[in-house]
N, C-alpha and C positions, 0 to 999 in steps of 0.2 A: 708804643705797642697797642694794637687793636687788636680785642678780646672779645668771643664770643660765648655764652655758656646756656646752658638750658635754664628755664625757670626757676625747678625744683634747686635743695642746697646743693646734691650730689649728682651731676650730670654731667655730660658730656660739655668737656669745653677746648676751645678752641684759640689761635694765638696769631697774629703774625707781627713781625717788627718794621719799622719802618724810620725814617729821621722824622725829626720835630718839622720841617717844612714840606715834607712827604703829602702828595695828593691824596684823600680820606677816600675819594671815589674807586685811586686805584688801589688804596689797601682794602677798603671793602670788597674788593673785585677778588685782590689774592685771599682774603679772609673766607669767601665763599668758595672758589674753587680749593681752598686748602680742606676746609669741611665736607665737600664732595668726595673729593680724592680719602681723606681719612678715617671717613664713616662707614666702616666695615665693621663686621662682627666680629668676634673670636669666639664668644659662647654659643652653644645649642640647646636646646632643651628637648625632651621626647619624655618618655612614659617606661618606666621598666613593665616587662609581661606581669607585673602582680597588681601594675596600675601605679604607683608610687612615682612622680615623677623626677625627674633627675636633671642636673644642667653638667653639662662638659665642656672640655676645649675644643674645638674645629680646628683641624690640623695641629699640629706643632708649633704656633705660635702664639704669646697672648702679648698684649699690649694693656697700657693704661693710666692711670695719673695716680700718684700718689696723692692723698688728702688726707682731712682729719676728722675725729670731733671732740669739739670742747670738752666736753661730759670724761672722755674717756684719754688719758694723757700717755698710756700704758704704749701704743701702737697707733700708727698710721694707716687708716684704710685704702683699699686700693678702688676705681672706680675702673667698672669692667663695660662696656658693652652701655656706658651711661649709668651704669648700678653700682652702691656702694659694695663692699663685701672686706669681709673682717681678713686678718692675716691668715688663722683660722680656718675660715670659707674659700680661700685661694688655695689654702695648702691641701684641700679635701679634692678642690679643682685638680691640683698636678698630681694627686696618688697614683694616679693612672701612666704615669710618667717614670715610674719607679727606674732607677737604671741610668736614666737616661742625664745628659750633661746639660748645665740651665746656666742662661748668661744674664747678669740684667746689668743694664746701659741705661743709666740715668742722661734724659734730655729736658732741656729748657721748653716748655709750654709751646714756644714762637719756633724752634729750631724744626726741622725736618728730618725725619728718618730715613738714612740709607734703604731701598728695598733691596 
């Protein structure tokens, strides 16, 4: 497996599988175009009229990786957009959502998502 991830602890990362005799050149090839294709946003941010700013979902979908932190054993954070965010901070995210049916589909880091 060739992995890619941002700097920081909580960022955006990336995965693809390949075998042990697998060319490195063309997993790095599929590693970067998988990263092109799956760097999309799902958050926005804007300003409410009183000036307070706010972030939301864009469209009806979100995506993102489950992760953790040591300090804190209680829950696993979710990383949105490359941003950690508490279970908490996600559930303030879907408020807006009230009603509506929510599916979540646990994938392997390296796997690909149906569009």
């Amino acid at each position: 497996m060739l992995t890619t991830r941002e700097r920081w602890e909580h960022g955006y990362e990336f995965a693809v599988d390949g075998e042990l005799v697998a060319d490195l050149h063309t997993l790095f090839d599929q590693l970067k175009e998988k990263t092109k294709r799956l760097s999309k946003t799902y958050l926005e941010t804007g300003e409410c009229p009183s000036g307070e700013p706010y972030i939301s979902v864009k469209g009806e979908h979100l995506k993102g990786v489950l992760s953790y932190i040591e300090t804190n054993s209680e829950a696993p954070i979710v990383i949105l957009d490359g941003k950690p965010y508490t279970w908490k901070e996600v559930g303030r995210l879907l408020q807006a959502f009230g009603g509506y049916q929510v599916k979540i589909e646990m994938k392997d880091l390296a796997d690909e998502w149906d569009e």
